[in-house]
Kinemage of the C-alpha trace (Angstrom):
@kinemage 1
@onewidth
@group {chain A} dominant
@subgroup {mainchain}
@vectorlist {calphas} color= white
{ca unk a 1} P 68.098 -24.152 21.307
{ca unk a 2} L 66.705 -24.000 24.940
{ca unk a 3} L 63.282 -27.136 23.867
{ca unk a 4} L 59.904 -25.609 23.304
{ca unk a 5} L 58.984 -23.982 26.830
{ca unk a 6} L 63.218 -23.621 28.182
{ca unk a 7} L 62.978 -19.766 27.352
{ca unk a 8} L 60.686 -16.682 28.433
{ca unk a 9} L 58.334 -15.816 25.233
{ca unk a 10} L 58.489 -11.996 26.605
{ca unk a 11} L 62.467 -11.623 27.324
{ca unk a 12} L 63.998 -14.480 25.349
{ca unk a 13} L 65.723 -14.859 28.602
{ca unk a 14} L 66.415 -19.219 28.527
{ca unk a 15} L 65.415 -20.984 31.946
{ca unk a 16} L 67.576 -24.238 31.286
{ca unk a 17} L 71.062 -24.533 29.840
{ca unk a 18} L 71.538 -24.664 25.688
{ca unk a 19} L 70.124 -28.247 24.579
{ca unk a 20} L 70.114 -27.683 20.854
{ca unk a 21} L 71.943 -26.091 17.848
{ca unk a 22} L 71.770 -22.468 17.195
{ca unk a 23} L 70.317 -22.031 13.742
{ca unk a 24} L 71.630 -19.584 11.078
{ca unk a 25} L 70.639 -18.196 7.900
{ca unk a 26} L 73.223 -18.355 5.806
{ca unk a 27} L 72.298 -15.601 3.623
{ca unk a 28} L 74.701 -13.213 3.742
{ca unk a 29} L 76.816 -15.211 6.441
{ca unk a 30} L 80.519 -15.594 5.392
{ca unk a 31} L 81.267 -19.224 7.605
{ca unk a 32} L 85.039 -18.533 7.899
{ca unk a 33} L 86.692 -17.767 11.404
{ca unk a 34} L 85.512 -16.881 13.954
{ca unk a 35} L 82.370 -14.551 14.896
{ca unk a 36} L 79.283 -13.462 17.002
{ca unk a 37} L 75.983 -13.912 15.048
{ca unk a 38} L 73.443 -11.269 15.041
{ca unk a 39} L 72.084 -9.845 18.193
{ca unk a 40} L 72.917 -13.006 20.336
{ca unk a 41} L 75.027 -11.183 22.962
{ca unk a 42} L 78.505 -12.691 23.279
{ca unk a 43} L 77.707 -16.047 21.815
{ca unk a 44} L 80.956 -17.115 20.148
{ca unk a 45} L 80.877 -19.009 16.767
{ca unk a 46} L 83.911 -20.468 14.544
{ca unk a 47} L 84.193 -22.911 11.635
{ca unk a 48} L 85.151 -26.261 12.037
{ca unk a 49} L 89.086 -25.477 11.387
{ca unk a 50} L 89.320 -23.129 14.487
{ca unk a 51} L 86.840 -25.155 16.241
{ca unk a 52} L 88.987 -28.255 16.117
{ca unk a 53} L 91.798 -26.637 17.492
{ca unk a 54} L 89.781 -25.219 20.286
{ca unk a 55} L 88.847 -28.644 20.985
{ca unk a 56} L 92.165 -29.832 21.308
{ca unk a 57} L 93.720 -27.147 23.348
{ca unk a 58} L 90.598 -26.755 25.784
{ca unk a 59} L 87.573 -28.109 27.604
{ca unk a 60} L 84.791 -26.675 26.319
{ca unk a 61} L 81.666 -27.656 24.976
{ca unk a 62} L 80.489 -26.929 21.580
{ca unk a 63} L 78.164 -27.629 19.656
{ca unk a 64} L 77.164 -27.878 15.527
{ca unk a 65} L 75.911 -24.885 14.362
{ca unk a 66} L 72.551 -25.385 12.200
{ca unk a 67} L 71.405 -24.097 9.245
{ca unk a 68} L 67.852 -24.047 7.851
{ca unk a 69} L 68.196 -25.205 4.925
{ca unk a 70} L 70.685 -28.590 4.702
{ca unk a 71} L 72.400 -30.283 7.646
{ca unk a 72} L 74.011 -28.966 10.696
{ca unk a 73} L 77.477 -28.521 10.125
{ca unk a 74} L 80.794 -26.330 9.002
{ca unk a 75} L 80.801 -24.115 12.576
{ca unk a 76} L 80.562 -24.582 15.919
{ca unk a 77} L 79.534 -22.651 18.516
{ca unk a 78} L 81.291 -22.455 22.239
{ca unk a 79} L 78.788 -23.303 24.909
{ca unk a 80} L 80.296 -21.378 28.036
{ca unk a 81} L 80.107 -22.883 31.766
{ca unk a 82} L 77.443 -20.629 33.210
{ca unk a 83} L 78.646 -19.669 37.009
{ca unk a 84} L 76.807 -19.971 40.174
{ca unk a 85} L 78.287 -17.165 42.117
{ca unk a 86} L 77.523 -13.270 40.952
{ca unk a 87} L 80.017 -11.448 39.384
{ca unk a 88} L 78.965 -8.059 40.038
{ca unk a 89} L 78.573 -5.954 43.219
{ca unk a 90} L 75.347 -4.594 42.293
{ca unk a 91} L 75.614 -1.441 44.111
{ca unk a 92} L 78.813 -1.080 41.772
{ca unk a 93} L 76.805 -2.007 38.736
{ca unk a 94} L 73.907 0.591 39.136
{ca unk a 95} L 76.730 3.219 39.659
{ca unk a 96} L 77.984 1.697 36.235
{ca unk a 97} L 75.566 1.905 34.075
{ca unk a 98} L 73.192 5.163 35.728
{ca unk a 99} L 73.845 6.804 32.363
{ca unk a 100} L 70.818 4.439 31.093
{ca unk a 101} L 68.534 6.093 33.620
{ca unk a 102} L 67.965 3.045 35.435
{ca unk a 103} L 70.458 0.061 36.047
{ca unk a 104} L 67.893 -2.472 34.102
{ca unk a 105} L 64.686 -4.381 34.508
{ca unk a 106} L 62.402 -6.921 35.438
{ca unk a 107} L 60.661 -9.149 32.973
{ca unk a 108} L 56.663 -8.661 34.179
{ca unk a 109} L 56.533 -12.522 32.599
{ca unk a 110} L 59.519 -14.663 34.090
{ca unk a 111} L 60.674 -11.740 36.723
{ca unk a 112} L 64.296 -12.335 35.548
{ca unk a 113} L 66.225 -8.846 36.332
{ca unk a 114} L 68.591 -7.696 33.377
{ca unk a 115} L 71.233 -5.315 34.073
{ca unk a 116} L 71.830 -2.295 31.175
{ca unk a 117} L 74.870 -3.130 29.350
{ca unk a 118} L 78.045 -2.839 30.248
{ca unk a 119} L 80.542 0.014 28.403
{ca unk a 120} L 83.696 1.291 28.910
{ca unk a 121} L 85.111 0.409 32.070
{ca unk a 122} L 84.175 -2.691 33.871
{ca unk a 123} L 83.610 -2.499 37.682
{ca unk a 124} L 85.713 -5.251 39.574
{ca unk a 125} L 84.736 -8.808 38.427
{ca unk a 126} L 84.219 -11.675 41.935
{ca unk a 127} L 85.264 -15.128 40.905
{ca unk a 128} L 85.239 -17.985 42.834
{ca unk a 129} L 88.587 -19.811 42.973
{ca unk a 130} L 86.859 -22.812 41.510
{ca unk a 131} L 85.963 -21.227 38.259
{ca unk a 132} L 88.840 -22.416 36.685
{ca unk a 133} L 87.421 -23.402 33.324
{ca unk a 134} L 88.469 -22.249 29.464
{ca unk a 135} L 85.104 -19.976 29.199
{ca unk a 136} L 82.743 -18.984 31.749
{ca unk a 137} L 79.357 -16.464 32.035
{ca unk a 138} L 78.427 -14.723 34.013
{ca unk a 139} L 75.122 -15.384 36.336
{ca unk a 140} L 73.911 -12.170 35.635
{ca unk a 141} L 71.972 -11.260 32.730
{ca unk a 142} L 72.324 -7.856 30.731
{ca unk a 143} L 70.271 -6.411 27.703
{ca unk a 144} L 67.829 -3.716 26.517
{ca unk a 145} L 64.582 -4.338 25.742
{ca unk a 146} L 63.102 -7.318 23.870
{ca unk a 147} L 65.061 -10.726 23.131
{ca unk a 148} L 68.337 -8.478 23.422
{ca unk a 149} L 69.441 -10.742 26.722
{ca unk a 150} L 73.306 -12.042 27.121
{ca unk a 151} L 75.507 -12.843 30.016
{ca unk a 152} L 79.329 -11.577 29.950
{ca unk a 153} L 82.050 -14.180 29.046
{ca unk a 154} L 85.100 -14.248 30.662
{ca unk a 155} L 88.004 -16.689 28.639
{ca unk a 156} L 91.239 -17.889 29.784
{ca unk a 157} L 94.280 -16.014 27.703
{ca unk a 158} L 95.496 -18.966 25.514
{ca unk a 159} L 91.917 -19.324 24.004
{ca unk a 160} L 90.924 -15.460 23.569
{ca unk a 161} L 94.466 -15.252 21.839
{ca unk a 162} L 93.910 -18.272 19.476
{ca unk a 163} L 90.117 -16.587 18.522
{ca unk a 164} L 91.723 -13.032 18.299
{ca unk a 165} L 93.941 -14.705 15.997
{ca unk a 166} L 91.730 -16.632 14.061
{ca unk a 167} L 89.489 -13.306 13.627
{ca unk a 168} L 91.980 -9.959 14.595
{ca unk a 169} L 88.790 -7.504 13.480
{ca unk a 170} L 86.246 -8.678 15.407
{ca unk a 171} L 87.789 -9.640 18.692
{ca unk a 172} L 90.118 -8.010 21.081
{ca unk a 173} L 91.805 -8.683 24.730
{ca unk a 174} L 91.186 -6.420 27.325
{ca unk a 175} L 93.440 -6.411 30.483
{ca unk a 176} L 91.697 -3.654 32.071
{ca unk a 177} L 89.701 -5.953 34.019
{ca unk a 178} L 90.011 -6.148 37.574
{ca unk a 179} L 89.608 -9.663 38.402
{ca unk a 180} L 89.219 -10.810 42.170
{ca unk a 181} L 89.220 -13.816 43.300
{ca unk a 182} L 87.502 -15.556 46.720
């Protein structure tokens, strides 16, 4: 996904932006839509029904999903725009998440900080005005320990309604977050 040295061998944290397909097993996979593999933090995958309509209605990236046995194909994942600008006040997001014992880590290899996760209640979100696109990340990088590394996604209404839609049991809306704009 990230070429043979784009990702930190100790954190799994990626140090370029998603090149290739992300590869599932199928085993035990039900392709139908929409749904976050595994333990790969909010990455967003749909079959190629939903995904078409996605690619109508919005400007997103996506790409083939891949399988290891047989060609890539059947479901596509979403590829969010990655901002540039924090999200978090990180005085706010220690206070957040002190119930961890600490408010995250430093990988000894890459020295990429990753924030606890987030639960419950989300402390106030910055956004630049110019992030105006379908489905964003955030800079920021949360997780436990090992390859357990994700950024939060943030997507406009009309396409978190269409996946909620498409997949009512695994997704959900939540408009209790505070959004500020700068």
């Amino acid at each position: 996904m990230f070429g043979v040295d784009g990702f930190c061998r100790k954190c799994g944290i990626p140090f370029v932006p998603q090149q290739g397909s992300l590869v599932l097993q199928r085993s035990g996979l039900r392709v139908g839509g929409v749904w976050n593999p595994y333990w790969m933090g909010p990455m967003v995958c749909m079959e190629d029904s939903i995904a078409n309509q996605v690619a109508e209605r919005f400007d997103v990236q996506l790409l083939e999903v891949g399988w290891p046995k047989g060609p890539p194909g059947g479901a596509k994942q979403i590829i969010p725009a990655v901002t540039e600008h924090p999200w978090f006040d990180p005085e706010v997001l220690t206070a957040t998440v002190t119930r961890y014992g600490t408010p995250g880590s430093e990988c000894p290899i890459c020295g990429v900080w990753k924030w606890r996760p987030i639960k419950g209640i989300w402390p106030p979100i910055t956004l630049s005005v110019s992030e105006d696109r379908p489905v964003i990340a955030s800079p920021e990088w949360f997780g436990g320990g090992g390859w357990a590394s994700f950024h939060e996604l943030l997507l406009v209404r009309e396409l978190a309604e269409l996946l909620v839609k498409a997949s009512p049991r695994d997704f959900r809306i939540r408009d209790d977050v505070d959004i500020r704009y700068v």
